[in-house]
PDBQT receptor file of N, H, CA, C and O in Angstrom, charges set to zero:
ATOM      1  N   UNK A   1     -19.269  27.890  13.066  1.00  0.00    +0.000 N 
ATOM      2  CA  UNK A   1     -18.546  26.627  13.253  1.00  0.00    +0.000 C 
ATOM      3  C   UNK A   1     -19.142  25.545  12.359  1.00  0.00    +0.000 C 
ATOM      4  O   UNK A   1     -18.374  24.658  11.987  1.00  0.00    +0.000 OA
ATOM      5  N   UNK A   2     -20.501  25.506  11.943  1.00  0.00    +0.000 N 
ATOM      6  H   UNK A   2     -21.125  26.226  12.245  1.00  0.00    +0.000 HD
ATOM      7  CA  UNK A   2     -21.431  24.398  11.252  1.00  0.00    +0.000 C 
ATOM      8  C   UNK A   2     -20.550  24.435   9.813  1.00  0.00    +0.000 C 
ATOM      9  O   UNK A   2     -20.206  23.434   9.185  1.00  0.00    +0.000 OA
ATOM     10  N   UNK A   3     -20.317  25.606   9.505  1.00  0.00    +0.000 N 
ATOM     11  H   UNK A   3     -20.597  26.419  10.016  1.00  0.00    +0.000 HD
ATOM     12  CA  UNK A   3     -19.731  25.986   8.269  1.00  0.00    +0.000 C 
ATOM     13  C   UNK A   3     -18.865  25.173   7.859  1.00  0.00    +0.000 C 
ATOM     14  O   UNK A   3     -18.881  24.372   6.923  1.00  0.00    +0.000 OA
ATOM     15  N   UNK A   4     -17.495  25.630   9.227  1.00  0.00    +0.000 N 
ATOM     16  H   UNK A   4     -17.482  26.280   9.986  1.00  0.00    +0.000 HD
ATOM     17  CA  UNK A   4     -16.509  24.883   9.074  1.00  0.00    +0.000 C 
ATOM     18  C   UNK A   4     -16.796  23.279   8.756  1.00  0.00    +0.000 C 
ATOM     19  O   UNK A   4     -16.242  22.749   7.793  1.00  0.00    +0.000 OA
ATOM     20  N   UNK A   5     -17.587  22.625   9.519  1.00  0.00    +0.000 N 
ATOM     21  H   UNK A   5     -18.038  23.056  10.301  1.00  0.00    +0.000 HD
ATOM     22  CA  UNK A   5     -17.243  21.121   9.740  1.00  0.00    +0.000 C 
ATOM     23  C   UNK A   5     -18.257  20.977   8.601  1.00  0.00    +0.000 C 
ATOM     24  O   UNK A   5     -18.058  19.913   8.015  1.00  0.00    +0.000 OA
ATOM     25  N   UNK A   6     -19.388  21.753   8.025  1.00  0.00    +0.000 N 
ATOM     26  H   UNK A   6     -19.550  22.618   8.501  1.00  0.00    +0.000 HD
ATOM     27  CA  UNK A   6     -19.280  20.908   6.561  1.00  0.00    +0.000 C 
ATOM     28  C   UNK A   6     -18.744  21.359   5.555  1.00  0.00    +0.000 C 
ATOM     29  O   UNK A   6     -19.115  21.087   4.413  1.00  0.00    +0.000 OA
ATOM     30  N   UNK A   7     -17.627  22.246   5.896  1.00  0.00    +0.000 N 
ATOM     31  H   UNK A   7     -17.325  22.467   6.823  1.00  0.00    +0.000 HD
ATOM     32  CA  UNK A   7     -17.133  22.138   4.307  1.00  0.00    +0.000 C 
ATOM     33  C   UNK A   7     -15.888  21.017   4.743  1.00  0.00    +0.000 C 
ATOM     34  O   UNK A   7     -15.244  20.734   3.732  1.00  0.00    +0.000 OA
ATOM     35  N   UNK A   8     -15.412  20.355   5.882  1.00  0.00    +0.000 N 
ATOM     36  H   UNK A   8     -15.935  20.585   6.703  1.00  0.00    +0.000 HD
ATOM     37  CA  UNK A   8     -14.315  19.390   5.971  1.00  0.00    +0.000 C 
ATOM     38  C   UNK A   8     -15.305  18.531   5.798  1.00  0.00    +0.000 C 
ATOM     39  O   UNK A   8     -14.796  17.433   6.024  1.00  0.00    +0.000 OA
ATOM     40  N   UNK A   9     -16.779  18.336   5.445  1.00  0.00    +0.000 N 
ATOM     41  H   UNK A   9     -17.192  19.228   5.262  1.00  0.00    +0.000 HD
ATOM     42  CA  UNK A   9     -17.118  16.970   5.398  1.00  0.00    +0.000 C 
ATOM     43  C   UNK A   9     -17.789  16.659   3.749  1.00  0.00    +0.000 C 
ATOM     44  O   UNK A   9     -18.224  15.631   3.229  1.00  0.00    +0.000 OA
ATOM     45  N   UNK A  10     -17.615  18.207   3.202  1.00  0.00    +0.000 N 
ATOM     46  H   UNK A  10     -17.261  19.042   3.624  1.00  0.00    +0.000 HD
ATOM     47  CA  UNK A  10     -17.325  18.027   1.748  1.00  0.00    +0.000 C 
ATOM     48  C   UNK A  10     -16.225  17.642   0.632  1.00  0.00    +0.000 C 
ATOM     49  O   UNK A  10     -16.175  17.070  -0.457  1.00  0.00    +0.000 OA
ATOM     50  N   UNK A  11     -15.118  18.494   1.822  1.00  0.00    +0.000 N 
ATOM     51  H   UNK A  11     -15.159  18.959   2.706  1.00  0.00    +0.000 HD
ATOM     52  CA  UNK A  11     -13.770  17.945   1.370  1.00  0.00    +0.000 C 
ATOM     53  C   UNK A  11     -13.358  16.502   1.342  1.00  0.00    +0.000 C 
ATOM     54  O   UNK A  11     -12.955  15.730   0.473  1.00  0.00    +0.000 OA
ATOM     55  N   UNK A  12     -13.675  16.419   2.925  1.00  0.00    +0.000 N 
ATOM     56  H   UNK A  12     -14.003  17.046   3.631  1.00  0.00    +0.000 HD
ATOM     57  CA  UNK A  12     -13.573  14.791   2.624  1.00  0.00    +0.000 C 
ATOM     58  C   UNK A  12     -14.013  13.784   1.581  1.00  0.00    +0.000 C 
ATOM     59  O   UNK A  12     -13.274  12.994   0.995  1.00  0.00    +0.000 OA
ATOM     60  N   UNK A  13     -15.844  13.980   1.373  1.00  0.00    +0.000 N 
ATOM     61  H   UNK A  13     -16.444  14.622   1.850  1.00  0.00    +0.000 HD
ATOM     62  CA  UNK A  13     -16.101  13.566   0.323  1.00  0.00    +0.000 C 
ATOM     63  C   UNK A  13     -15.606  13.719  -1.123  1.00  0.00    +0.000 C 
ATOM     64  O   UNK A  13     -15.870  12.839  -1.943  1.00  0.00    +0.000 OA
ATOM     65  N   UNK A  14     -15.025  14.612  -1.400  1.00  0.00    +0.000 N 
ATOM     66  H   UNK A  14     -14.811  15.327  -0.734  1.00  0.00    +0.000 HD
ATOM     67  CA  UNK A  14     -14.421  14.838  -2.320  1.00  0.00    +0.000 C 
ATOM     68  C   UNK A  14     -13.213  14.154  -2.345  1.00  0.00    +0.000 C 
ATOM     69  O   UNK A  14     -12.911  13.427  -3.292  1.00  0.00    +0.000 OA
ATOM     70  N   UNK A  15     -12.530  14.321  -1.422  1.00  0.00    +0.000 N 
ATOM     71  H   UNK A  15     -12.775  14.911  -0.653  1.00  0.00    +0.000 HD
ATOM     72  CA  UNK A  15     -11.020  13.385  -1.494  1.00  0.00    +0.000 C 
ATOM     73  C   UNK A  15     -11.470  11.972  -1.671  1.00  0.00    +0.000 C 
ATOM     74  O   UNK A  15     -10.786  11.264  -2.411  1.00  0.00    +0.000 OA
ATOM     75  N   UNK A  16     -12.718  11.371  -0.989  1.00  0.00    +0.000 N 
ATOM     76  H   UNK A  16     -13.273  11.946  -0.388  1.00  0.00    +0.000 HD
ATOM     77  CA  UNK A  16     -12.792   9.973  -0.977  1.00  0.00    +0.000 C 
ATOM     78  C   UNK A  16     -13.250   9.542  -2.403  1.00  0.00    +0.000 C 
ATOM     79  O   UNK A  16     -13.081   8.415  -2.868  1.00  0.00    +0.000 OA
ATOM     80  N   UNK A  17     -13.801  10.502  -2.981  1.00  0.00    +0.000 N 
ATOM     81  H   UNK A  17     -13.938  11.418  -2.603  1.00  0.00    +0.000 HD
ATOM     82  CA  UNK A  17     -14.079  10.078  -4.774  1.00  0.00    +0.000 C 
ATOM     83  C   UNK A  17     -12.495   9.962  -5.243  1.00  0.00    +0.000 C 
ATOM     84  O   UNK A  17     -11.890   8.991  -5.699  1.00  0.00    +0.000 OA
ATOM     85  N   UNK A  18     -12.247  10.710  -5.088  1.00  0.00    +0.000 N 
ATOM     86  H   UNK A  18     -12.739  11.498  -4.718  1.00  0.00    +0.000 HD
ATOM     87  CA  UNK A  18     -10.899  10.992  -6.143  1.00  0.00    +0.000 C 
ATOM     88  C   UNK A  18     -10.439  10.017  -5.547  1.00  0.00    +0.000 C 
ATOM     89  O   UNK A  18     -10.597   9.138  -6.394  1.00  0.00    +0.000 OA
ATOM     90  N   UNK A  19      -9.799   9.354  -4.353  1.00  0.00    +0.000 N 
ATOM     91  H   UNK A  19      -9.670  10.068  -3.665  1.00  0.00    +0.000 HD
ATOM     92  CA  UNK A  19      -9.041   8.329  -3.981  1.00  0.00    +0.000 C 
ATOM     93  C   UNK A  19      -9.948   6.867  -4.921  1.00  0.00    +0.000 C 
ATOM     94  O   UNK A  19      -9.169   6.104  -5.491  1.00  0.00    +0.000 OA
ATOM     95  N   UNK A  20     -11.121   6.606  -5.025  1.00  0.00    +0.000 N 
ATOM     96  H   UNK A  20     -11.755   7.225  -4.562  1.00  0.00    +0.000 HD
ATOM     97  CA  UNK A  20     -11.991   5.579  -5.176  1.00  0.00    +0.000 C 
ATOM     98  C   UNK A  20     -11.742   5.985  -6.930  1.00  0.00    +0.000 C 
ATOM     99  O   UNK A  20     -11.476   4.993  -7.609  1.00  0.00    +0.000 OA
ATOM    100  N   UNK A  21     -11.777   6.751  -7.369  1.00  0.00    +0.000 N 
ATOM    101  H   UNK A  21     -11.993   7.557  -6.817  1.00  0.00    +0.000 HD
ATOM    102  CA  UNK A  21     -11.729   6.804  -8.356  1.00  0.00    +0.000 C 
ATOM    103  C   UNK A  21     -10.100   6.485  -9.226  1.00  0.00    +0.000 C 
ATOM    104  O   UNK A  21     -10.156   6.198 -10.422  1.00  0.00    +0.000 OA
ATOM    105  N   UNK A  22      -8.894   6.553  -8.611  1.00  0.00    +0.000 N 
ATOM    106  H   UNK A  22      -8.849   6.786  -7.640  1.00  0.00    +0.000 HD
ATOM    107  CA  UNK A  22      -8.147   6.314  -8.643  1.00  0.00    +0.000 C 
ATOM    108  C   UNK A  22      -7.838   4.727  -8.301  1.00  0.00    +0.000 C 
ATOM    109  O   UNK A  22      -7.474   3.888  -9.125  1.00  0.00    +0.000 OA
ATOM    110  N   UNK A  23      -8.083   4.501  -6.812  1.00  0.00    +0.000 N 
ATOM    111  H   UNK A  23      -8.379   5.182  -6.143  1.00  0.00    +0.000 HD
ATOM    112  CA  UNK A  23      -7.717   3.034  -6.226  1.00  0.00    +0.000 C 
ATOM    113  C   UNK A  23      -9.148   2.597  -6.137  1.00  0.00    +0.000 C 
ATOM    114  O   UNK A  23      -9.840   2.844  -5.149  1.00  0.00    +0.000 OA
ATOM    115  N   UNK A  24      -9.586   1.932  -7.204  1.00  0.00    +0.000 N 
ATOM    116  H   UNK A  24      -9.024   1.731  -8.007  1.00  0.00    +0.000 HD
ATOM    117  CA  UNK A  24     -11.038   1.422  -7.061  1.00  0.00    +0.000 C 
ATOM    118  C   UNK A  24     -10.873   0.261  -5.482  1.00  0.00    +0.000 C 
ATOM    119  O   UNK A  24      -9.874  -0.406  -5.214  1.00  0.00    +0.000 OA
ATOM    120  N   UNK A  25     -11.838   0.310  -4.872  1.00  0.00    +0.000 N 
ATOM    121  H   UNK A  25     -12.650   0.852  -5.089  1.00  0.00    +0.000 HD
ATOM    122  CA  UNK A  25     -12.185  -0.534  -3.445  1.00  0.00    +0.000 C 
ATOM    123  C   UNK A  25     -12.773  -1.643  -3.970  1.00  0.00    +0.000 C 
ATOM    124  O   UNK A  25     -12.651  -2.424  -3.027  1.00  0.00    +0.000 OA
ATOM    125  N   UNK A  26     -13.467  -2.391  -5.049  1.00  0.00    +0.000 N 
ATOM    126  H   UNK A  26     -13.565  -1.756  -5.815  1.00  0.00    +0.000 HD
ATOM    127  CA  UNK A  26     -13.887  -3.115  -5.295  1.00  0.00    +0.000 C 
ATOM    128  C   UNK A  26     -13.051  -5.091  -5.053  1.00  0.00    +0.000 C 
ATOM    129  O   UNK A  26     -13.431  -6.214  -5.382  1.00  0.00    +0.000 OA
ATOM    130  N   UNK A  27     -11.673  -4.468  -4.232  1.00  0.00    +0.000 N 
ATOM    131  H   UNK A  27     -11.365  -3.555  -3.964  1.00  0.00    +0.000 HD
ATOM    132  CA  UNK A  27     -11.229  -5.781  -3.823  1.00  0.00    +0.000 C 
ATOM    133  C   UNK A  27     -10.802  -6.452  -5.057  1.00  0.00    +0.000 C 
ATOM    134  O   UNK A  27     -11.629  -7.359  -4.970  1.00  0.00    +0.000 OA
ATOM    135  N   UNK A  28      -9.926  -6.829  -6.547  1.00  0.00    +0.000 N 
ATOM    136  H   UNK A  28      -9.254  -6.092  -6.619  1.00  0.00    +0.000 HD
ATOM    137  CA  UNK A  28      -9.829  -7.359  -7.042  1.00  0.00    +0.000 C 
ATOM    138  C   UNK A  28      -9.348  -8.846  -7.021  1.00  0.00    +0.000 C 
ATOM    139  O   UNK A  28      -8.440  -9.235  -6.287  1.00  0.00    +0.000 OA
ATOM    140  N   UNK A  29      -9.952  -9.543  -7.784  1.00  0.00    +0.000 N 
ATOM    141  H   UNK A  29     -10.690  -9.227  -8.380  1.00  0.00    +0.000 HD
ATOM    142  CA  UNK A  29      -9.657 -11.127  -7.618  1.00  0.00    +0.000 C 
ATOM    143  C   UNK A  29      -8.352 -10.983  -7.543  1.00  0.00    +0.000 C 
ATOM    144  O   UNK A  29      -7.865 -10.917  -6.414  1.00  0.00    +0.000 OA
ATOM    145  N   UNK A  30      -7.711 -10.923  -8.396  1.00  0.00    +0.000 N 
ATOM    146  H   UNK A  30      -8.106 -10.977  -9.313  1.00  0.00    +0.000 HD
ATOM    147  CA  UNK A  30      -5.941 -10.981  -8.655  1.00  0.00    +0.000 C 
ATOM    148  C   UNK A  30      -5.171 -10.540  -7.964  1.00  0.00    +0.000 C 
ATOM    149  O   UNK A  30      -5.636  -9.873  -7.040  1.00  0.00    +0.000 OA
ATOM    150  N   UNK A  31      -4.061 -10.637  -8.021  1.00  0.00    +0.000 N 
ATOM    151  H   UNK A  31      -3.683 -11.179  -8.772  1.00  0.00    +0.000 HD
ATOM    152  CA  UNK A  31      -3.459  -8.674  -7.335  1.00  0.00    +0.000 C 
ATOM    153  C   UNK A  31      -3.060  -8.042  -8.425  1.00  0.00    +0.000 C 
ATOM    154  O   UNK A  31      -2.905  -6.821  -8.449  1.00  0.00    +0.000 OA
ATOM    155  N   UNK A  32      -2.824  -8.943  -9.594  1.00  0.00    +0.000 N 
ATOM    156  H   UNK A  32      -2.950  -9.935  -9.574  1.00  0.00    +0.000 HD
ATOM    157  CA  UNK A  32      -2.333  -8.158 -10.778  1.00  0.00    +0.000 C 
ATOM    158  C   UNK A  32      -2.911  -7.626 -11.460  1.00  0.00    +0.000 C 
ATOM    159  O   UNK A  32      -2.475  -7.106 -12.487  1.00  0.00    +0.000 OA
ATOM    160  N   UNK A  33      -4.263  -7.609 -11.006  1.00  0.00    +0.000 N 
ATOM    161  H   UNK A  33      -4.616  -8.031 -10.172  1.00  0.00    +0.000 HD
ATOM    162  CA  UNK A  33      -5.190  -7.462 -12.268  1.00  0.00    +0.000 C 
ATOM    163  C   UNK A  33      -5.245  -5.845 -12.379  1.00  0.00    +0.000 C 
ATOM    164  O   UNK A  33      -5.300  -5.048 -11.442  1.00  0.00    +0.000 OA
ATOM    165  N   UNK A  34      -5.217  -5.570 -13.753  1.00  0.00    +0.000 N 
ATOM    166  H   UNK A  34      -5.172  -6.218 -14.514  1.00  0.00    +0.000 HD
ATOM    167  CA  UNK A  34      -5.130  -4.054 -14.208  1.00  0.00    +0.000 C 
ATOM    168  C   UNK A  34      -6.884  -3.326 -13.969  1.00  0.00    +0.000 C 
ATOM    169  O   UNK A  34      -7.931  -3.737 -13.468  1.00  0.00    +0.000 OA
ATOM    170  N   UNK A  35      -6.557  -2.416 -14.457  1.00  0.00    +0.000 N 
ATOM    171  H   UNK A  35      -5.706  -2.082 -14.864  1.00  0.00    +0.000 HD
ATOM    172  CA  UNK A  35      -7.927  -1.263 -13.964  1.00  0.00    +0.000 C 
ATOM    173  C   UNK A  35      -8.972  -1.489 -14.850  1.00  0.00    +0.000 C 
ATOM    174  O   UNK A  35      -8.857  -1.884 -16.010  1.00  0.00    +0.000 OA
ATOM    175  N   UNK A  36      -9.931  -1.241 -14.293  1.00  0.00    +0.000 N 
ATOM    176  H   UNK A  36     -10.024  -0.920 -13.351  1.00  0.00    +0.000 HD
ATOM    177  CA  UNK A  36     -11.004  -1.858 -15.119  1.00  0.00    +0.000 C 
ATOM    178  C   UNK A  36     -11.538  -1.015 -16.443  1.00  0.00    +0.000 C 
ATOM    179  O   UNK A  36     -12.594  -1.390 -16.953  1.00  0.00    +0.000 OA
ATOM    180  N   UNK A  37     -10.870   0.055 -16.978  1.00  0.00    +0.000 N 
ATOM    181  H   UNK A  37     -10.012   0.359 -16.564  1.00  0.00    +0.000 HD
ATOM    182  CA  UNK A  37     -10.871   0.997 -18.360  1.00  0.00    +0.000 C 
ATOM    183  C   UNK A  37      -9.648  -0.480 -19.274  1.00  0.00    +0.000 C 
ATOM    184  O   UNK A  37      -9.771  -0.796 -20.457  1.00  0.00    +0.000 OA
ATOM    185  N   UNK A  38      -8.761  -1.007 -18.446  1.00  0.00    +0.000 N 
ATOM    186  H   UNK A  38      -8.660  -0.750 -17.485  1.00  0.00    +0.000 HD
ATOM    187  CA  UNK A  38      -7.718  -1.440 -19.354  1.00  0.00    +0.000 C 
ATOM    188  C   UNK A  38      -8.262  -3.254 -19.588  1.00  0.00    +0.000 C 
ATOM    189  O   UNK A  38      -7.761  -4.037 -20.395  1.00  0.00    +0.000 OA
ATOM    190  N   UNK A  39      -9.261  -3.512 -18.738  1.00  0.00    +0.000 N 
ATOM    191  H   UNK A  39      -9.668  -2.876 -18.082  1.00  0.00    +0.000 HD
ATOM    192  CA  UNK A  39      -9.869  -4.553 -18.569  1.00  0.00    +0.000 C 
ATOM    193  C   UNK A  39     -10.704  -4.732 -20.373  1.00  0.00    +0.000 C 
ATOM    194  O   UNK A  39     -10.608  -5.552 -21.286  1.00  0.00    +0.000 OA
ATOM    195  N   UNK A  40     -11.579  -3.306 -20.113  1.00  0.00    +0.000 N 
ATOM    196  H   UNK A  40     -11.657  -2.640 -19.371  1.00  0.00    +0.000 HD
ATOM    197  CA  UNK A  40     -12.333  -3.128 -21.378  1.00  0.00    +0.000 C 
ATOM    198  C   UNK A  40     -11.770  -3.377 -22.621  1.00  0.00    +0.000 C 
ATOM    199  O   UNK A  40     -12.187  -4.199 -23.437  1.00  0.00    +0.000 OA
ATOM    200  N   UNK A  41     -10.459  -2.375 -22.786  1.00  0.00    +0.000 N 
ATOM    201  H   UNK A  41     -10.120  -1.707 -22.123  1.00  0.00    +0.000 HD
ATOM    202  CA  UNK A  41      -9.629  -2.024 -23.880  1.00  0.00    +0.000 C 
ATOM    203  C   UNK A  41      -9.275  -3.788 -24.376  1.00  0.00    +0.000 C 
ATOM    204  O   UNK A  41      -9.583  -4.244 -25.477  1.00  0.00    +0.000 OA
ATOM    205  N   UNK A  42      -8.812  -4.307 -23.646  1.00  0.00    +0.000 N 
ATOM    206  H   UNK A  42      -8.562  -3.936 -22.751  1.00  0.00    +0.000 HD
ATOM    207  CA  UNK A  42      -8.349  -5.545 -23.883  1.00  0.00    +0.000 C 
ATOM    208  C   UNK A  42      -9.256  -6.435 -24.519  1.00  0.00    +0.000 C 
ATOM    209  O   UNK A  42      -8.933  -7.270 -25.363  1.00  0.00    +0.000 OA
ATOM    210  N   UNK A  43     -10.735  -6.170 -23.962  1.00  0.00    +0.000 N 
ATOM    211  H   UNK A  43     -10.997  -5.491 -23.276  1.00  0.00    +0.000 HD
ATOM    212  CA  UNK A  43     -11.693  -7.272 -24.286  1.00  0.00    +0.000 C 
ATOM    213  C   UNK A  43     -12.110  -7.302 -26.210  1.00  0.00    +0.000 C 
ATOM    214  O   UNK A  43     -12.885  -8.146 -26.661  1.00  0.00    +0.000 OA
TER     215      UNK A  43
């Protein structure tokens, strides 16, 4: 059973990168403000 519940608590971690990595959590000032790779590009 230990098995089971850590590989759902690897998965999870894994989903929560990919979500964070996608929808950064960092709260942006704006609402419009674009992603922070397009932030760079611009500068």
């Amino acid at each position: 059973m230990s098995k089971t519940v850590a590989a759902a608590v690897i998965v999870a971690l894994i989903m929560v990168a990919v979500l964070w990595t996608i929808f950064p959590f960092d709260g942006p000032a704006e609402g419009g403000q674009p992603a922070p790779h397009a932030i760079d590009q611009s500068e």
